[in-house]
C-alpha positions as CSV (number, residue, x, y, z in Angstrom):
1,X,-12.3,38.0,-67.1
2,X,-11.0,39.7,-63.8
3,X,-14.5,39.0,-62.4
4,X,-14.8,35.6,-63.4
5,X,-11.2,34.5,-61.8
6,X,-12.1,35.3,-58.2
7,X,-14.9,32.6,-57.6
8,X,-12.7,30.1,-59.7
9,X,-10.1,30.2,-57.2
10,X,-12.4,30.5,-54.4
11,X,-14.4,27.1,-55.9
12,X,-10.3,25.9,-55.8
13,X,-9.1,27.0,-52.5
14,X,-11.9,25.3,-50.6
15,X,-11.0,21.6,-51.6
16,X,-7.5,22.6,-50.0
17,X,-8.7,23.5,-46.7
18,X,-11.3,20.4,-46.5
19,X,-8.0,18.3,-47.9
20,X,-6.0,20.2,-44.9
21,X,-8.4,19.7,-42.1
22,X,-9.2,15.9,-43.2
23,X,-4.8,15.3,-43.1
24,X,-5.1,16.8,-39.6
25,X,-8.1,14.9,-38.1
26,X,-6.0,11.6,-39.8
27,X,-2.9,13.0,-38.0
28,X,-4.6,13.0,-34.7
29,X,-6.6,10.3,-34.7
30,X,-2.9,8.1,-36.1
31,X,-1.5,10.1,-32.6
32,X,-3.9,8.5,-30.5
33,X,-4.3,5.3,-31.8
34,X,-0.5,5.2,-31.3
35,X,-1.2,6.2,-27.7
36,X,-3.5,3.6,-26.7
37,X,-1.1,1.0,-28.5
38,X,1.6,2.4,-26.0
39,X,-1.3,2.0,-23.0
40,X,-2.2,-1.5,-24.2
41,X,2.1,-2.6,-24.5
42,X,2.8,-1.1,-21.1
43,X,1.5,-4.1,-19.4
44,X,3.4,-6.3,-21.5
45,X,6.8,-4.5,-20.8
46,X,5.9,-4.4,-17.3
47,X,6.1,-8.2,-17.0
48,X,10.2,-8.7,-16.6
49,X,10.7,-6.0,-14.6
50,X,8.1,-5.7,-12.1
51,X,6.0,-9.3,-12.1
52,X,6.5,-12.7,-11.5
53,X,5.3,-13.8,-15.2
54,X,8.1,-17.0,-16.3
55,X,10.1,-15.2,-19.1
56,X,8.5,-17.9,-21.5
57,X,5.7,-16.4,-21.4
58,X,6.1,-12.7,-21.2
59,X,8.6,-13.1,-24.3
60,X,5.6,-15.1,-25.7
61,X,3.1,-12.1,-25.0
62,X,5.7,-9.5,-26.6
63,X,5.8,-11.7,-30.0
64,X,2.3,-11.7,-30.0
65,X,1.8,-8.2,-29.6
66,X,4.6,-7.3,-33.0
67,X,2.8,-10.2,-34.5
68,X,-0.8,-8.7,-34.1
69,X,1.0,-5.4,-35.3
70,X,2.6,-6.9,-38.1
71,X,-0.4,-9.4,-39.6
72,X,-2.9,-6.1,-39.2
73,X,-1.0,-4.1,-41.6
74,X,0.2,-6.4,-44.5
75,X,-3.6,-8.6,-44.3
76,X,-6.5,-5.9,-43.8
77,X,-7.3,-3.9,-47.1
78,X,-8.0,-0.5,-45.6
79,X,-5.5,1.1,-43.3
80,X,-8.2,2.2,-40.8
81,X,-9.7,-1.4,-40.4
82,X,-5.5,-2.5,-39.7
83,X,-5.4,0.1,-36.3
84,X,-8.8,-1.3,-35.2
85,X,-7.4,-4.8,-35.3
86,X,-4.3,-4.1,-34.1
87,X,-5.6,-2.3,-30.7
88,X,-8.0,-4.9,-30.5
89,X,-5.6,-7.6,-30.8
90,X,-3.3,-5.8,-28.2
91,X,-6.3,-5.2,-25.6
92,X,-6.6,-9.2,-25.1
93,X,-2.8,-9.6,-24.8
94,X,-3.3,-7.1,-21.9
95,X,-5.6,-8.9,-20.5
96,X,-3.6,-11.9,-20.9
97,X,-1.0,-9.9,-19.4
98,X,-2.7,-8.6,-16.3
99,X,-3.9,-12.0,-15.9
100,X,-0.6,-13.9,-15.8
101,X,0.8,-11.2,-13.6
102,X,-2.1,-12.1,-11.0
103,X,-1.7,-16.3,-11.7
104,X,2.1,-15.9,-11.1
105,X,2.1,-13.7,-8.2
106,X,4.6,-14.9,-5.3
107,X,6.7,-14.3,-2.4
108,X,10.3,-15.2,-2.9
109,X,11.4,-18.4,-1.0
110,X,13.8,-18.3,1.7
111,X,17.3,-19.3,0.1
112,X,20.2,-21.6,2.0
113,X,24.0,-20.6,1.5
114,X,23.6,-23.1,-1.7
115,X,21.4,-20.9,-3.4
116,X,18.2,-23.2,-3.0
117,X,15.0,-23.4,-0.9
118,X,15.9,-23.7,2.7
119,X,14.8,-26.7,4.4
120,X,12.1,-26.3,6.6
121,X,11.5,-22.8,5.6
122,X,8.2,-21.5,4.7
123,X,7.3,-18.7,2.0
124,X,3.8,-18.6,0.3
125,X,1.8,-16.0,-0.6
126,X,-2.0,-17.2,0.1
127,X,-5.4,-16.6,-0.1
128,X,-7.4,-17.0,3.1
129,X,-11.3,-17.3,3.9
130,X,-12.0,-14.6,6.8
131,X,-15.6,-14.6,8.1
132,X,-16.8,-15.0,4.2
133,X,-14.5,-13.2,2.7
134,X,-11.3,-14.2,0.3
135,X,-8.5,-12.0,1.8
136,X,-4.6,-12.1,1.0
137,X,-1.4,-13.0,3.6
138,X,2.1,-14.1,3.1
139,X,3.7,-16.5,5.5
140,X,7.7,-16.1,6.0
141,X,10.3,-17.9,8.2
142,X,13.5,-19.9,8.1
143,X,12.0,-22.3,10.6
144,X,8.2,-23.3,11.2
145,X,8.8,-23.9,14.8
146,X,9.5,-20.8,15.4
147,X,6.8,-18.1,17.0
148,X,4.5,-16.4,14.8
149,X,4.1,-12.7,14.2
150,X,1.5,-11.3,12.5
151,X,1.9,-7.7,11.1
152,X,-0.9,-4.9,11.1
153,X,0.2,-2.5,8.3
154,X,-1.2,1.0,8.6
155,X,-3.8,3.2,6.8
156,X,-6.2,1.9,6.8
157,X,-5.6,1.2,3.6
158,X,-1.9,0.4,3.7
159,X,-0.5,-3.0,2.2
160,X,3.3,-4.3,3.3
161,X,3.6,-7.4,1.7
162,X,6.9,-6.7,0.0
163,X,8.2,-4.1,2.7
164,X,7.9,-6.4,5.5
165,X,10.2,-8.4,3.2
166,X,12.1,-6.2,2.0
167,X,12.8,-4.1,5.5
168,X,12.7,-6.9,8.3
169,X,13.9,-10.1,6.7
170,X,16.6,-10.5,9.9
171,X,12.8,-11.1,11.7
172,X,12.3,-14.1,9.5
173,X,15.1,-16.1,11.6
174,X,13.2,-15.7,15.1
175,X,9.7,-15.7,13.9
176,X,7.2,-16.9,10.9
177,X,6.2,-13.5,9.6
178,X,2.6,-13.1,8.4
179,X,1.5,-10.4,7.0
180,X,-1.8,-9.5,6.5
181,X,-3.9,-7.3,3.1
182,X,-6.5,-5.9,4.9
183,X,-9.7,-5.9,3.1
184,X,-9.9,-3.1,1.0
185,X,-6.0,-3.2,0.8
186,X,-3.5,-4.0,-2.1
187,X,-4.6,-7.5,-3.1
188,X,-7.5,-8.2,-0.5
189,X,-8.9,-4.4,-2.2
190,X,-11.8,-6.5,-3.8
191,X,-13.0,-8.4,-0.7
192,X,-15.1,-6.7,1.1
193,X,-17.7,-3.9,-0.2
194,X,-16.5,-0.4,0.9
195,X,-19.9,0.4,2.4
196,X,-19.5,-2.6,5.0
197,X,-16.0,-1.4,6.5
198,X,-15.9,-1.0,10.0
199,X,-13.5,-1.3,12.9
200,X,-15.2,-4.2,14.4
201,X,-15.2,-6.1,10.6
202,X,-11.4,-5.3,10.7
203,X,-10.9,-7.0,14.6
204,X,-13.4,-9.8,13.7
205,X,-11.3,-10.4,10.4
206,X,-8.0,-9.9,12.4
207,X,-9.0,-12.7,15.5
208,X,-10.3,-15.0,12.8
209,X,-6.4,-15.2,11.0
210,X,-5.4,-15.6,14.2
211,X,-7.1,-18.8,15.2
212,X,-5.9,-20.0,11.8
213,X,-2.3,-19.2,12.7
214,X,-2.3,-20.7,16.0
215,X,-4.3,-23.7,14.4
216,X,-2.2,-24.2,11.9
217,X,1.5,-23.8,13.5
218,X,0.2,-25.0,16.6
219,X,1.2,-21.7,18.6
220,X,-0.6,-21.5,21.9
221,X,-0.3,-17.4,21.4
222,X,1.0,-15.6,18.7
223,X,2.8,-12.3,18.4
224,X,0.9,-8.9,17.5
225,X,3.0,-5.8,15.1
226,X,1.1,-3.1,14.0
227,X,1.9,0.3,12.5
228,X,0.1,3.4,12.6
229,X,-3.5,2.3,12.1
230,X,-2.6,-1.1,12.9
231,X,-1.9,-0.2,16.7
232,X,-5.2,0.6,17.4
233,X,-6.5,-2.2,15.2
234,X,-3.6,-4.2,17.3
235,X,-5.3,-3.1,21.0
236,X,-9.0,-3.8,19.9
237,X,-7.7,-7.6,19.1
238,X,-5.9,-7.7,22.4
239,X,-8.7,-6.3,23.9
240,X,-11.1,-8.5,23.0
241,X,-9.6,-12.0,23.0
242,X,-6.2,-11.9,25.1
243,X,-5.9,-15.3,25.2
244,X,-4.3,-15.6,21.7
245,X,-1.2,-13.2,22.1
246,X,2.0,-13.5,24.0
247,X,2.8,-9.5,23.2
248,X,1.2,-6.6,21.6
249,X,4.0,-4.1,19.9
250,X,2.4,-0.8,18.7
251,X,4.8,1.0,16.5
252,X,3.7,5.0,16.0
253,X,0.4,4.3,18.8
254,X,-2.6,5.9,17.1
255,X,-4.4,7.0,20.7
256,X,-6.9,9.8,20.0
257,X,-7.7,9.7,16.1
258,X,-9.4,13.1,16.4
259,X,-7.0,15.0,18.3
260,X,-4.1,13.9,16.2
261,X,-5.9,15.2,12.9
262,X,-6.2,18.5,15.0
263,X,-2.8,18.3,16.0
264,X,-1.2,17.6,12.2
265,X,-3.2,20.2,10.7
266,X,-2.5,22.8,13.4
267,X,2.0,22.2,12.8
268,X,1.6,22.0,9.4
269,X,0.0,25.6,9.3
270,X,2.9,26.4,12.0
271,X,5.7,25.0,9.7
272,X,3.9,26.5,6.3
273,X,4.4,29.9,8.1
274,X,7.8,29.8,10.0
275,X,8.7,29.1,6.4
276,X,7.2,31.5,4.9
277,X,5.5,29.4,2.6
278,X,2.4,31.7,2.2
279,X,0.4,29.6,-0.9
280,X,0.2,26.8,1.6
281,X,-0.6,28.7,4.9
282,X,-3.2,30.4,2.8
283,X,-4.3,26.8,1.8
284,X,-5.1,25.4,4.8
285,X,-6.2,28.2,6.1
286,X,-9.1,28.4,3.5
287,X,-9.7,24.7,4.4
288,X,-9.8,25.3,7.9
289,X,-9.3,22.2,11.2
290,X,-10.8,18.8,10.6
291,X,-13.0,17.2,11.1
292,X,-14.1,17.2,7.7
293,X,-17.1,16.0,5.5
294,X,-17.3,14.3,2.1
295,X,-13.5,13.0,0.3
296,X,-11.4,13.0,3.5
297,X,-7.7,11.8,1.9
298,X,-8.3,14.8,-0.5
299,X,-8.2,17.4,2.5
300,X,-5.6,15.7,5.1
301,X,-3.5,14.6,2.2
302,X,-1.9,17.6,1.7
303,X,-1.0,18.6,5.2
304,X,0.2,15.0,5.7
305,X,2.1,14.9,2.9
306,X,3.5,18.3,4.2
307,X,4.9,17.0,7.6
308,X,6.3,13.8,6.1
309,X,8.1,15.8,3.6
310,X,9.2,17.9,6.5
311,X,10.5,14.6,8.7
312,X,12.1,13.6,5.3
313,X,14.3,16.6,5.7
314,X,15.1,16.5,9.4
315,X,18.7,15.3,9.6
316,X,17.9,13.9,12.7
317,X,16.0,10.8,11.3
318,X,18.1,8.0,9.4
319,X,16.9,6.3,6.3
320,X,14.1,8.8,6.1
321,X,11.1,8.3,3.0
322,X,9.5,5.1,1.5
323,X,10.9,2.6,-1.0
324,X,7.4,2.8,-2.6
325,X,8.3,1.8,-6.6
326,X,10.7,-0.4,-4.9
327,X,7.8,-2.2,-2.6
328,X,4.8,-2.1,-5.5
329,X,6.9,-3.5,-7.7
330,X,7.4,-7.0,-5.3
331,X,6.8,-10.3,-7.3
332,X,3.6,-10.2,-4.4
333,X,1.6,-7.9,-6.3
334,X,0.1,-8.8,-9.5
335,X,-0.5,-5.6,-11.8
336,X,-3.8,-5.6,-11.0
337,X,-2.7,-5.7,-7.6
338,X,-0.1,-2.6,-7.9
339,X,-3.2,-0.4,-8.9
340,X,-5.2,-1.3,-6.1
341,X,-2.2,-0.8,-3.5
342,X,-2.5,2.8,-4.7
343,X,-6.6,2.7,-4.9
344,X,-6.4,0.9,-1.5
345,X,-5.3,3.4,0.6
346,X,-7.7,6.1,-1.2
347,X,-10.5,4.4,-1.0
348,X,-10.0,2.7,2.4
349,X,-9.0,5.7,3.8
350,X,-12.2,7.6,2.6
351,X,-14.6,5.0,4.2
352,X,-12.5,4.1,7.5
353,X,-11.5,7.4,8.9
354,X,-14.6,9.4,9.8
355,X,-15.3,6.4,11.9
356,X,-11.8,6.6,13.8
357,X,-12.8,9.9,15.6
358,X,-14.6,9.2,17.9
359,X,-12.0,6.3,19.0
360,X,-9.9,7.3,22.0
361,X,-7.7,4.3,23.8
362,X,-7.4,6.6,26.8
363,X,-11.1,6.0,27.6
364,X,-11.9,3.1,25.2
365,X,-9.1,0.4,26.3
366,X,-7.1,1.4,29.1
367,X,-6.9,-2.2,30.2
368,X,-4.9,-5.0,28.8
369,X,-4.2,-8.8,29.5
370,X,-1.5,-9.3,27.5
371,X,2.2,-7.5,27.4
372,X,2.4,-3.9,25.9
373,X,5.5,-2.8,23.9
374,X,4.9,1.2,22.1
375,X,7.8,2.3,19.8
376,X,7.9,5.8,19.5
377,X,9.8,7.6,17.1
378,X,11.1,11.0,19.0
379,X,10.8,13.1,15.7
380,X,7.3,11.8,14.5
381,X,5.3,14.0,13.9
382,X,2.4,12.3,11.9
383,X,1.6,10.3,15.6
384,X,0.9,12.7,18.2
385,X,3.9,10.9,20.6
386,X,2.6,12.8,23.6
387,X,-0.7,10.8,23.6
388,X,1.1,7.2,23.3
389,X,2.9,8.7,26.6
390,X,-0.4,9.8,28.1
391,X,-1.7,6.5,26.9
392,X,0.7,4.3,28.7
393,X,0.5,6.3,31.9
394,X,-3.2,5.4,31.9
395,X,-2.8,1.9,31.3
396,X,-2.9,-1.2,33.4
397,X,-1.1,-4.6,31.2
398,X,1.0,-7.2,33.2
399,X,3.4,-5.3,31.4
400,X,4.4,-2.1,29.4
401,X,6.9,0.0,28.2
402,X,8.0,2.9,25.8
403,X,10.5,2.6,23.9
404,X,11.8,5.6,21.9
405,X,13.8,5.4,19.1
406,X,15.9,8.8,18.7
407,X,16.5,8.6,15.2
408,X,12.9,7.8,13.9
409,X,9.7,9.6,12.9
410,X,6.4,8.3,12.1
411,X,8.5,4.5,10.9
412,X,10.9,3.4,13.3
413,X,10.6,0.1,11.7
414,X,12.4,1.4,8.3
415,X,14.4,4.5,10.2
416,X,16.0,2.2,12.6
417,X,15.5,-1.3,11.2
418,X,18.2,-3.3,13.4
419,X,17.1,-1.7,16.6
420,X,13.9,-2.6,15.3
421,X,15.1,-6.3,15.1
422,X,17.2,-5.7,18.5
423,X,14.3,-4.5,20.6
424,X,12.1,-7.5,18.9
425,X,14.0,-10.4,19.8
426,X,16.1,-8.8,22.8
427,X,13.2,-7.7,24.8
428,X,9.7,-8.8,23.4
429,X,10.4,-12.7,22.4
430,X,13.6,-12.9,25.4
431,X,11.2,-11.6,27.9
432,X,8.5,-13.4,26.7
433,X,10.0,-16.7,27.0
């Protein structure tokens, strides 16, 4: 009877390990249905906190989303058929979602002591057409009449629609502040295929919104800002239609793009091993100098991130670091948007920068016909300073100057914001009118 025993509890023992193995499959497959559900609700709970979405209709979206939950359970007959419909049901309220976020995207308007819009105050966020192409700004001042800047953010890449906000309001009561998405950039990412990038798109795109500016506010000449990047995008405008700006201000000059790849790859090796930080050294070492080939933000990143983390640290520099969840999550950026300010400086980066290095404003535009202002930050060490100093030495303009900023690195603009605003409206507009 021994015998016969065995195989009977075999035969019984196998239906418990098919039983066991089908409760585990259901247990993971419950796990990530209830992960997608969380993926498909997070741009739902997103909407109060980091859109402009009217609470109406983000409280709206939430209800719908427990509804679909709720409904999909108690109606379907079969359990598996409720998860289908409820993740299907909560992938269009996403959509919805990320659709309302873009619809209701804005720029806060300028408030009066009385809480409301101030009277002849501008603040809109708009699209703009740009030699074919639909491309974002916002426009901000307290007073239309007053001169118009336009702001060049970095990268290329970069987007500063909230920041400019955020950091230099004080600006907005001596100038209308515009501030421009470059294509490929935060919420101008989409207009213009990556493969057609190219500095002279960029100045063409860059002279084109400023017609428009000086068309539309009636400016004879408008004011030029740019940042990183946007100072050599800022010269090439200058350079090639001087009649439309009353200043250029370059804030961290980008001179010799090549040379200061060399030069940021060579400290950060220096600083890895003063430190003794021997996994990095070893790093870069492996990777060797740029110029490099192929995914180019996947082998600067790291030694860029390395020195900012390293001005970050020097005591030195006030207000060091970036607001960044602070600034992509402005009531400018749709959701859609706040992915693409991240994708934007990946991918714009990736099809921009191998064409920067052969660019050298020492050789390339050592003339100007318009007024020349470079901030330097004396602890910056992501700009090269010493080749914005051999750059002005070299360059004629009816007039120039460094200024350095002794508490800044690669941002003067957010290290020392009311210098910033001093130096503006003391020296560039007072000197200028």
């Amino acid at each position: 009877m021994e015998h016969l025993a065995r195989p009977l509890a075999h035969r019984g023992a196998r239906p418990t390990s098919i039983r066991l193995l089908r409760g585990i499959g259901v247990a993971l497959l419950i796990v990530l249905a209830l992960l997608l559900l969380a993926a498909l609700a997070l741009p739902v709970g997103l909407l109060p906190f980091a859109t402009a979405v009217p609470a109406p209709l983000w409280a709206l979206l939430a209800l719908a989303d427990v509804a679909t939950l709720v409904a999909a359970f108690r109606l379907a007959p079969r359990r598996w058929m409720a998860w289908a419909i409820s993740l299907a049901g909560w992938a269009l309220i996403a959509a919805l979602a990320v659709g309302a976020s873009q619809r209701f995207a804005t720029t806060p308007p300028i408030l009066g002591a009385d809480g409301r819009p101030l009277p002849g105050s501008v603040a809109s966020l708009e699209q703009v057409e740009l030699n074919g192409s639909r491309q974002w700004i916002t426009v901000r001042g307290r007073d239309t009449d007053k001169p118009v800047l336009l702001f060049l953010s970095g990268g290329p890449g970069g987007s500063q629609l909230a920041a400019t906000r955020i950091v230099l309001g004080e600006l907005e009561r001596h100038f209308v502040v515009v501030n421009w998405d470059q294509p490929g950039a935060g919420k101008s990412y989409d207009a213009v295929p990556f493969d057609q990038l190219t500095p002279e798109r960029y100045i063409a795109d860059g002279l084109a919104l400023t017609r428009q500016l000086r068309a539309r506010f009636g400016q004879r000449q408008i004011y030029l800002v740019g940042e990183s990047w946007g100072t050599a995008l800022g010269v090439w405008m200058a350079q090639r239609e001087p009649q439309h700006f009353a200043a250029v201000v370059s804030v961290a000059q980008m001179v010799d793009f090549a040379q200061t790849d060399i030069d940021c790859y060579t400290l950060a090796l220096q600083i890895a091993r003063e430190r003794g930080d021997a996994k990095t050294a070893a790093s870069l070492e492996a990777q060797g100098p740029p110029p490099y080939t192929g995914n180019v933000i996947d082998k600067e990143a790291p030694y860029l991130m390395y020195l900012t983390s390293a001005m970050d640290r020097n005591p030195a520099i006030h207000s060091p670091g970036y607001n960044t969840l602070g600034e992509i999550g402005g009531p400018e950026y749709g959701l859609y948007d706040k992915v693409n300010y991240v994708r934007g400086v990946l991918d714009s980066y990736n099809a921009m920068w191998p064409q920067l290095w052969g660019a050298d404003l020492r050789t390339q535009a050592t003339r100007l016909e318009v007024p020349v202002y470079i901030i330097e930050g004396r602890h910056d060490i992501n700009a090269s300073p010493y080749l914005a100093e051999d750059y002005v030495s070299r360059l004629e303009a009816p007039h120039k100057e460094l200024i350095w900023f002794e508490h800044s690195g690669h941002n003067p603009w957010r290290n020392e914001t009311a210098h910033f605003v001093e130096v503006m409206v003391g020296q560039v507009l007072a000197q200028a009118e």
